[in-house]
GUGU-349805 format. One record per atom (N, C-alpha, C): residue number from 1; residue in three letters; atom name; x, y, z. Coordinates in steps of 0.05 Angstrom, whole numbers, plus 32768, in hexadecimal, padded with zeros to 4 digits. Example, Ala and Ser with C-alpha at 12.3 -4.5 7.8 and 13.67 -1.06 7.14 Angstrom:
REC num residuo atomo    x    y    z
REC   1     ALA     N 8108 7F8E 809C
REC   1     ALA    CA 80F6 7FA6 809C
REC   1     ALA     C 8108 7FBE 809C
REC   2     SER     N 8101 7FD3 808E
REC   2     SER    CA 8111 7FEB 808F
REC   2     SER     C 8102 8001 809D
! end
This chain:
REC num residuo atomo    x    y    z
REC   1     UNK     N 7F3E 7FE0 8008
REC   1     UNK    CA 7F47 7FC4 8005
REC   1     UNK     C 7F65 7FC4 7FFF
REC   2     UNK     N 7F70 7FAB 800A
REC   2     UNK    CA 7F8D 7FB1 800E
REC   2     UNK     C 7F9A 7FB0 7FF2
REC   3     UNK     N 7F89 7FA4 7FD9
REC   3     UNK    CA 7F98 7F8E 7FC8
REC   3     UNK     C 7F9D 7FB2 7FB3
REC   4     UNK     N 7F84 7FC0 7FB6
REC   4     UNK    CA 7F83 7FCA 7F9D
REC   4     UNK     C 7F8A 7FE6 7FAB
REC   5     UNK     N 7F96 7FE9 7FC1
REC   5     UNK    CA 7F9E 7FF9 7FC8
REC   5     UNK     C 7FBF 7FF2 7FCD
REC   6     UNK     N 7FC5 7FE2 7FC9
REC   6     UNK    CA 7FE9 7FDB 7FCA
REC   6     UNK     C 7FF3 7FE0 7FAA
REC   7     UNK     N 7FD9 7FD4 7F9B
REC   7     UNK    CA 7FE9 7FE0 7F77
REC   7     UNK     C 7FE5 8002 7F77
REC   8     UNK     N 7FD5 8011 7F84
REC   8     UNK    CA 7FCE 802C 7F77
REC   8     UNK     C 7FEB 803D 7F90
REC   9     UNK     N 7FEE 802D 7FA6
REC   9     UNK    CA 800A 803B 7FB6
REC   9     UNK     C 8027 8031 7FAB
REC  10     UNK     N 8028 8016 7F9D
REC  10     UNK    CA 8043 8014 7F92
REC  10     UNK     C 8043 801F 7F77
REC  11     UNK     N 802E 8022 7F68
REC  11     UNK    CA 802A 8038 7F53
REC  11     UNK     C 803A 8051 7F5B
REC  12     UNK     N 8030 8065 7F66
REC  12     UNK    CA 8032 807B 7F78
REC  12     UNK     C 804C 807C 7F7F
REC  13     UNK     N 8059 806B 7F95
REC  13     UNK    CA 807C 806B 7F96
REC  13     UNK     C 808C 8062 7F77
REC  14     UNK     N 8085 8059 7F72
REC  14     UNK    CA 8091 804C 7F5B
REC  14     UNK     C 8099 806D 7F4A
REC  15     UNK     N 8082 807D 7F40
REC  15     UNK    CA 8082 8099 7F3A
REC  15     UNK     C 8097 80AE 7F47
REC  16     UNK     N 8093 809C 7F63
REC  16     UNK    CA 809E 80B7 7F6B
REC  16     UNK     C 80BF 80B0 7F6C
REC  17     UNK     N 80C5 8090 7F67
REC  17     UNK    CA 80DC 8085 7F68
REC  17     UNK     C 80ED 808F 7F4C
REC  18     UNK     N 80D8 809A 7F33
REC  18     UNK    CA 80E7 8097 7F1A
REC  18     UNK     C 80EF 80B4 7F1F
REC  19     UNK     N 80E3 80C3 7F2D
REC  19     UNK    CA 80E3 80DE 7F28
REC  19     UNK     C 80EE 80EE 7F45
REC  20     UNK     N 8102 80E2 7F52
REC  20     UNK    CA 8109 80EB 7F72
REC  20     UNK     C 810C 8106 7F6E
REC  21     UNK     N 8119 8116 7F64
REC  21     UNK    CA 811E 8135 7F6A
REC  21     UNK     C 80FD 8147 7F63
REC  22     UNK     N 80E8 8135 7F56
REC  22     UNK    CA 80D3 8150 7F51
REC  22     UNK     C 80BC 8155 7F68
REC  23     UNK     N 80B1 8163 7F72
REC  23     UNK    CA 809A 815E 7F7A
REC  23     UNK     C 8082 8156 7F6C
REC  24     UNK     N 8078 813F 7F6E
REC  24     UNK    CA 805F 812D 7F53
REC  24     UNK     C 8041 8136 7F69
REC  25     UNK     N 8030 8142 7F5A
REC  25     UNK    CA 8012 814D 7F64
REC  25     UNK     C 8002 8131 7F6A
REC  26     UNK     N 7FE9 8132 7F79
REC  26     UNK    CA 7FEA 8121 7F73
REC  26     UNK     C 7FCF 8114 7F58
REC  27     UNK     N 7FCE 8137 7F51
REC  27     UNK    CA 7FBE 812A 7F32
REC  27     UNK     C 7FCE 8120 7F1A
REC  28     UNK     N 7FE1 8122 7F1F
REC  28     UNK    CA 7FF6 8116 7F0D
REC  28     UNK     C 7FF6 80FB 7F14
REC  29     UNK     N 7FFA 80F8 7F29
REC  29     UNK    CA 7FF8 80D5 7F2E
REC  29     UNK     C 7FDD 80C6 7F2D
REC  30     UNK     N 7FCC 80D6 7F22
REC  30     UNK    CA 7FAD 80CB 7F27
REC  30     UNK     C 7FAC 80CA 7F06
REC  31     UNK     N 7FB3 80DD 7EFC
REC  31     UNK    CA 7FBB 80D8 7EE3
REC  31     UNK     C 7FC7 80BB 7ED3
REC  32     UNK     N 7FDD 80BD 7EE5
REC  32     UNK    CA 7FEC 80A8 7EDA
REC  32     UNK     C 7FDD 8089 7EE1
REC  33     UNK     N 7FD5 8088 7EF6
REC  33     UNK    CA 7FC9 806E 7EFB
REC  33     UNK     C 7FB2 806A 7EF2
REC  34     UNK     N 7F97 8080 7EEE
REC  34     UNK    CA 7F7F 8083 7EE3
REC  34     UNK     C 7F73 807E 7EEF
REC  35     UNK     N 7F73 8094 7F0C
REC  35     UNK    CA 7F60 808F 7F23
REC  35     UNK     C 7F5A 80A9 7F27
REC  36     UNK     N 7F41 80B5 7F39
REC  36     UNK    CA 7F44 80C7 7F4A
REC  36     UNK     C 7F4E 80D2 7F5B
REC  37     UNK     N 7F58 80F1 7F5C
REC  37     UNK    CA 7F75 80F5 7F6B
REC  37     UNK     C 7F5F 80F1 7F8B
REC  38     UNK     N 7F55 80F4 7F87
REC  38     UNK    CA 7F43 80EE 7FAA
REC  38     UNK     C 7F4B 80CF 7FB6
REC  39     UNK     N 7F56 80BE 7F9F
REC  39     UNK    CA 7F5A 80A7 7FA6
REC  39     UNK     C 7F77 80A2 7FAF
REC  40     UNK     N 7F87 80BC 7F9B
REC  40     UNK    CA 7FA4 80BE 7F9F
REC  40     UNK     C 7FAF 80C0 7FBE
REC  41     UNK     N 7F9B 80D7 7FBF
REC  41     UNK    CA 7FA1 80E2 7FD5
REC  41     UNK     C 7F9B 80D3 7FF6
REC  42     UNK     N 7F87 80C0 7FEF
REC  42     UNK    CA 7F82 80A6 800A
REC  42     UNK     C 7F9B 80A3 8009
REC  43     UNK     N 7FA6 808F 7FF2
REC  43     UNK    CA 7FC2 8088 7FF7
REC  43     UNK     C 7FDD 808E 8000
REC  44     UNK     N 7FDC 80AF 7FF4
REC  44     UNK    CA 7FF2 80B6 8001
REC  44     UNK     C 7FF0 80C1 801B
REC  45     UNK     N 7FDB 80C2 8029
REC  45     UNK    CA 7FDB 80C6 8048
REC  45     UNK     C 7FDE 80AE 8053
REC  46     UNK     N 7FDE 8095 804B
REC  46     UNK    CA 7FE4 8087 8058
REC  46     UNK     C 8006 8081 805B
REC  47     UNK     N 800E 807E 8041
REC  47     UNK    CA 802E 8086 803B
REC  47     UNK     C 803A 809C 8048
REC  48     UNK     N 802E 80B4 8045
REC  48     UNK    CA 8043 80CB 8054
REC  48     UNK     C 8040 80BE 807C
REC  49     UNK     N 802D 80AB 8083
REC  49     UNK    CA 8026 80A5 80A4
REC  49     UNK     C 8033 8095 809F
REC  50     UNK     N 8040 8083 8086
REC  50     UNK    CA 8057 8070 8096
REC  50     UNK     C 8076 8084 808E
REC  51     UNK     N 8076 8093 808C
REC  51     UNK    CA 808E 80A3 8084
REC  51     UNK     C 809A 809C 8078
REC  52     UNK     N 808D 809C 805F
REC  52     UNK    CA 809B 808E 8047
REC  52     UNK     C 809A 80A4 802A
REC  53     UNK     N 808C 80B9 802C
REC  53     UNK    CA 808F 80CD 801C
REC  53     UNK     C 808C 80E8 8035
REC  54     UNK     N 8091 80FE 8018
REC  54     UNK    CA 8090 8125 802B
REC  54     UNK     C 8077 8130 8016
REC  55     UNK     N 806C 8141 8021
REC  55     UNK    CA 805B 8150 800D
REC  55     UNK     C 8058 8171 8013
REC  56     UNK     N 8059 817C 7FFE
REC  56     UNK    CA 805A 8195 7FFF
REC  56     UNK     C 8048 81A6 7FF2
REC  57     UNK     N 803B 81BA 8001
REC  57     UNK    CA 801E 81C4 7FFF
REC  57     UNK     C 802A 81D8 7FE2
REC  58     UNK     N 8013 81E5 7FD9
REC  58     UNK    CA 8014 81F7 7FC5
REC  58     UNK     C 8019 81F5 7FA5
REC  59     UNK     N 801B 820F 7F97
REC  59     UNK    CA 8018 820B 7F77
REC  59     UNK     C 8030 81FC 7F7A
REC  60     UNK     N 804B 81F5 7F80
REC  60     UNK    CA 8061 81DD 7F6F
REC  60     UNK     C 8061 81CC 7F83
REC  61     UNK     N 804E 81C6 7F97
REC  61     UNK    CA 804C 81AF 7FA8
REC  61     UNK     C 804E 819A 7F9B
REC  62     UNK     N 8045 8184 7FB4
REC  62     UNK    CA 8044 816B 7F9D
REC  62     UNK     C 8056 8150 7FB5
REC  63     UNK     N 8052 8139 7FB1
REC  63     UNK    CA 8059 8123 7FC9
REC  63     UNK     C 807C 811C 7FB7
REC  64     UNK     N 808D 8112 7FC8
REC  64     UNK    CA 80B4 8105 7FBA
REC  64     UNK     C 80B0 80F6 7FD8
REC  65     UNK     N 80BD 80E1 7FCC
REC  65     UNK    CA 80C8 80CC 7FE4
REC  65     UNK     C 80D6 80D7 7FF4
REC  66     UNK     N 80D8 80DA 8014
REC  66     UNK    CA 80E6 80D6 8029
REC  66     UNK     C 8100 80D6 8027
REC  67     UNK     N 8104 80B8 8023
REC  67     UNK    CA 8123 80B0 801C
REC  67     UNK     C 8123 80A2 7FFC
REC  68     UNK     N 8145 808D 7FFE
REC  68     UNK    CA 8145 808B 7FDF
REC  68     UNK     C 813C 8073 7FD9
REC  69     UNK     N 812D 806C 7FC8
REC  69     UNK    CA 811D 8054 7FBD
REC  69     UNK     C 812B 803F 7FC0
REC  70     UNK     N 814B 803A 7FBF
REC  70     UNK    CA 815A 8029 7FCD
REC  70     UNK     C 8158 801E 7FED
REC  71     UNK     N 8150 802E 7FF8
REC  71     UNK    CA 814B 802D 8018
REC  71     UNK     C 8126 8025 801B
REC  72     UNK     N 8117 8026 8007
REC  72     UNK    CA 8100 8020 800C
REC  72     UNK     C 80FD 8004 8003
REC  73     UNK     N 80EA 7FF8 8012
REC  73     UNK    CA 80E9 7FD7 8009
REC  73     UNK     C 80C7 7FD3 7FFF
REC  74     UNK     N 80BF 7FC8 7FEF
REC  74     UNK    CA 80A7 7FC4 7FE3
REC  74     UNK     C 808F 7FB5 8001
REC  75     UNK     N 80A4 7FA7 800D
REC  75     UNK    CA 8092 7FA7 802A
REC  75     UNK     C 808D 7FC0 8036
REC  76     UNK     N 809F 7FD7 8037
REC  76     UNK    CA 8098 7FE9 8047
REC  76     UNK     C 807D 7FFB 8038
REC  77     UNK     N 807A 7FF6 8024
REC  77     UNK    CA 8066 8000 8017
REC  77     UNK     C 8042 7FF3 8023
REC  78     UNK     N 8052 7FDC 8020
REC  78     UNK    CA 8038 7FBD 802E
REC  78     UNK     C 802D 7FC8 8044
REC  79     UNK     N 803B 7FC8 8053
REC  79     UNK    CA 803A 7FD1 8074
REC  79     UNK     C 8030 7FF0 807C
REC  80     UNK     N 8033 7FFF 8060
REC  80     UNK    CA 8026 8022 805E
REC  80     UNK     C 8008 8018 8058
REC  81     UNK     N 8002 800E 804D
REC  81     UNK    CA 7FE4 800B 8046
REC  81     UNK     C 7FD7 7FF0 8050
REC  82     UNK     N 7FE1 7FDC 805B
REC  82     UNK    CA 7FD8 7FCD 805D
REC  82     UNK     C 7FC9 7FD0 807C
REC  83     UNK     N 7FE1 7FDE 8090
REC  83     UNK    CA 7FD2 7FE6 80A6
REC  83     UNK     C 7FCB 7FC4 80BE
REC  84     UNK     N 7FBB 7FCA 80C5
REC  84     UNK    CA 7FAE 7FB8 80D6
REC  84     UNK     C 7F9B 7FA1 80C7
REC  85     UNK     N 7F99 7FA3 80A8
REC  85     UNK    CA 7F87 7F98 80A2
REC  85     UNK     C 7F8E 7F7D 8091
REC  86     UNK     N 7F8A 7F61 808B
REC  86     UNK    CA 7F8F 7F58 8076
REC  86     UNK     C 7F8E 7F53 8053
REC  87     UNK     N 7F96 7F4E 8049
REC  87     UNK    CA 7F9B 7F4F 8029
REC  87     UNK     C 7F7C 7F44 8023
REC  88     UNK     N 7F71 7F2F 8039
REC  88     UNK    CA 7F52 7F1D 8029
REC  88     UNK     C 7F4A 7F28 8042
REC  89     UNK     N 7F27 7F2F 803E
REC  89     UNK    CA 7F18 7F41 8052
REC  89     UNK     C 7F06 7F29 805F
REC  90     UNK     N 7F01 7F30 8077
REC  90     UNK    CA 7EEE 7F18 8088
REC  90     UNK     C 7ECF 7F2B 8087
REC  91     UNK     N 7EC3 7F0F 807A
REC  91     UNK    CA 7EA6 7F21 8085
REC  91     UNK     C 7E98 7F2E 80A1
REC  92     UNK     N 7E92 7F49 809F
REC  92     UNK    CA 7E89 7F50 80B1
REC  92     UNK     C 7E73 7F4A 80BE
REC  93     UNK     N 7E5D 7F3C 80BB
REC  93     UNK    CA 7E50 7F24 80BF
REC  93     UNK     C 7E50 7F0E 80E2
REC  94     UNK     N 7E4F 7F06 80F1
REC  94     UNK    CA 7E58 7F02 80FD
REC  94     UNK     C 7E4C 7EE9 8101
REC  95     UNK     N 7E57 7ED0 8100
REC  95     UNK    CA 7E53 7EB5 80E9
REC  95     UNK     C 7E37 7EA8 810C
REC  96     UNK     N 7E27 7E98 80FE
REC  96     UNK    CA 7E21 7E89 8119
REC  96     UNK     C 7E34 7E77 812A
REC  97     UNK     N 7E30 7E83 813A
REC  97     UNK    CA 7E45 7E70 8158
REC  97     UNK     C 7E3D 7E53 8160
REC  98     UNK     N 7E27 7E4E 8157
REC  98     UNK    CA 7E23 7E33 815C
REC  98     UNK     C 7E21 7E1F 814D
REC  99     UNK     N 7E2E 7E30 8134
REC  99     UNK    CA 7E38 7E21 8110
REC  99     UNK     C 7E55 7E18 811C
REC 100     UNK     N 7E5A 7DF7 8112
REC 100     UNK    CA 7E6E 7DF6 8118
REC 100     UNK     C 7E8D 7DF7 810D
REC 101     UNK     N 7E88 7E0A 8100
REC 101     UNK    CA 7E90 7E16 80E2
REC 101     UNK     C 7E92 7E35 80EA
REC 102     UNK     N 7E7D 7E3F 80F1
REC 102     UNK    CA 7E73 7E5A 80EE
REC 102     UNK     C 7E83 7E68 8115
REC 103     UNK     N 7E85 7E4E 812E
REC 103     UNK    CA 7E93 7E5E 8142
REC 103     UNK     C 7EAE 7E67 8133
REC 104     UNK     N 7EBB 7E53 8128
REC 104     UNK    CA 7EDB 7E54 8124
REC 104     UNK     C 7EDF 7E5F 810D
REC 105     UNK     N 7ED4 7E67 80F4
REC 105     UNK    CA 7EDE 7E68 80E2
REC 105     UNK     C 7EED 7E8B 80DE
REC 106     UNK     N 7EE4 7E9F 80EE
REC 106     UNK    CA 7EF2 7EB2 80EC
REC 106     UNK     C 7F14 7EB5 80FE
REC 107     UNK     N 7F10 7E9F 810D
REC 107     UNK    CA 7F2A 7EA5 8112
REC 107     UNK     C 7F3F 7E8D 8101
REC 108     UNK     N 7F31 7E78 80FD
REC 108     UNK    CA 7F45 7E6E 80E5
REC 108     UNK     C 7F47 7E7E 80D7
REC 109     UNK     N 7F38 7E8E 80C5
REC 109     UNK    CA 7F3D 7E97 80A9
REC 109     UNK     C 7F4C 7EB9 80BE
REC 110     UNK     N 7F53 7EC6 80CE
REC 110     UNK    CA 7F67 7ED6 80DB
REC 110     UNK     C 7F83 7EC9 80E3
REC 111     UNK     N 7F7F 7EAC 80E1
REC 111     UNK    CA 7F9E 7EA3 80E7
REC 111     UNK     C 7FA7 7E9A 80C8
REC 112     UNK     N 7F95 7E97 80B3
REC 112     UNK    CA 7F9F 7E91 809D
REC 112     UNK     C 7FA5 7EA5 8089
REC 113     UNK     N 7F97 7EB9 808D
REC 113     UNK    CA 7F95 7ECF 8082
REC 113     UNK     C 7FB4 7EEA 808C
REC 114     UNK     N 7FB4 7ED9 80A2
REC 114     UNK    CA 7FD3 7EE9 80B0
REC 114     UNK     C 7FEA 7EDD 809F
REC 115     UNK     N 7FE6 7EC4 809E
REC 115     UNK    CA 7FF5 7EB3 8098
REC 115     UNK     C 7FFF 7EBA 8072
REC 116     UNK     N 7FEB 7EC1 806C
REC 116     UNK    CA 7FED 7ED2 804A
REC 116     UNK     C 7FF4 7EE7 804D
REC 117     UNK     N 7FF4 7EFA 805F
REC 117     UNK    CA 7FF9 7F0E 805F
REC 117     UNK     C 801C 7F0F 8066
REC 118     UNK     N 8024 7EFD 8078
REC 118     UNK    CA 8037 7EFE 807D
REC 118     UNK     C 804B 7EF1 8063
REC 119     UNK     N 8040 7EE6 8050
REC 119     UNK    CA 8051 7ED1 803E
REC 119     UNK     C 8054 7EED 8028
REC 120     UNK     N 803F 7EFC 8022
REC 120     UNK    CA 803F 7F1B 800C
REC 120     UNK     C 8055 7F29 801D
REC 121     UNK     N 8060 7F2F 8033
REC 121     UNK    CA 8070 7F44 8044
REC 121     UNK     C 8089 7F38 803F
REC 122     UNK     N 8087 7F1D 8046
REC 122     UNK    CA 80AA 7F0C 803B
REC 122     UNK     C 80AB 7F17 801C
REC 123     UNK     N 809C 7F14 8005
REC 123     UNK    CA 80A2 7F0F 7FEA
REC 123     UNK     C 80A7 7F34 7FEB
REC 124     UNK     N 809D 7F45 7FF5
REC 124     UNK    CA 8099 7F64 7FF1
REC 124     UNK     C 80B2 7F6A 7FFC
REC 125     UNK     N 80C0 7F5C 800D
REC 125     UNK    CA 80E2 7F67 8022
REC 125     UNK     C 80F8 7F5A 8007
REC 126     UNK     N 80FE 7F49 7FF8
REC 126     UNK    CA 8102 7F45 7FE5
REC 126     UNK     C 8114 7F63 7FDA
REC 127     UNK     N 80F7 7F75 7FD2
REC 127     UNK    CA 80FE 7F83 7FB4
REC 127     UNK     C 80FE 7FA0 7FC4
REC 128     UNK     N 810E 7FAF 7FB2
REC 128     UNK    CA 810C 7FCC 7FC5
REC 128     UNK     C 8102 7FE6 7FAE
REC 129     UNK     N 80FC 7FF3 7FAF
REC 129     UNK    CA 80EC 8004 7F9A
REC 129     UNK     C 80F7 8011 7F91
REC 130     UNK     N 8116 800C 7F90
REC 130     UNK    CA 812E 8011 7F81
REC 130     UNK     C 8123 7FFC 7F61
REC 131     UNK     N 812F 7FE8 7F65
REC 131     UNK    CA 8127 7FCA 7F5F
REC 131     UNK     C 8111 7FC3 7F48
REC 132     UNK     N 80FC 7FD4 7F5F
REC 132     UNK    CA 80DB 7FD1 7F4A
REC 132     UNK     C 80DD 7FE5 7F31
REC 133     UNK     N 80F0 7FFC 7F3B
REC 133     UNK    CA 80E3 8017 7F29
REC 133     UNK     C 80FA 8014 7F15
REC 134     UNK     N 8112 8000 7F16
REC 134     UNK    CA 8120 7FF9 7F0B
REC 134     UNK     C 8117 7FEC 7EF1
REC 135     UNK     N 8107 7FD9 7EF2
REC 135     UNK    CA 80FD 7FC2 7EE9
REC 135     UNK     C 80EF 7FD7 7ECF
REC 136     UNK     N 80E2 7FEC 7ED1
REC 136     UNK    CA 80D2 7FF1 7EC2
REC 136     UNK     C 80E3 7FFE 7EA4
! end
């Protein structure tokens, strides 16, 4: 899910924003958020496929941002995990067609649901993860 997977990846940069020169494990960051690193680790494969972090195998391995948290934008984070999918999920379900409610209502709620998605990407280009990790 996009919602609770955008706090556990700006978590994650945010870490790796306070800390640019170390390599961070990623049970350290599973640590820090209070998740399973099995969960860490979904995330940051989606992050290192938008090329937005490096990771390096072995005992002092460990994931550091790409570039500098100045150059990253809290949208570009959006757009690592969010993928093809929207922020609110449509039921998989496939409504009756001869409801007159039930032909249309998945593609209203795909043009409205775009339409939210696109209003979180304006407010996320805003701040850059310079910015966020600043804040703390």
């Amino acid at each position: 899910m996009v919602k609770s997977s955008l706090s556990t990846s700006l978590h994650i940069m945010t870490l790796l924003a306070m800390f640019p020169e170390e390599w961070i494990s990623s049970k350290t960051m599973a640590e820090s958020i209070h998740i399973n690193p099995v969960l860490v680790r979904q995330e940051l494969r989606k992050l290192k496929e938008a090329e937005l972090i490096q990771s390096k195998e072995g005992k002092n391995g460990g994931v550091k941002l790409i570039k500098n948290a100045s150059k990253i934008l809290l949208a570009d984070v959006f757009k690592a995990i969010k993928k093809d999918h929207h922020v609110f999920e449509i039921r998989s379900e496939t409504p009756d067609k001869t409801c007159k409610v039930g032909k249309k209502i998945n593609t209203k709620l795909n043009s409205l649901y775009q339409e939210i998605d696109n209003a979180i990407l304006l407010k996320l280009e805003e701040t850059t993860l310079e910015a966020f990790k600043n804040s703390f």
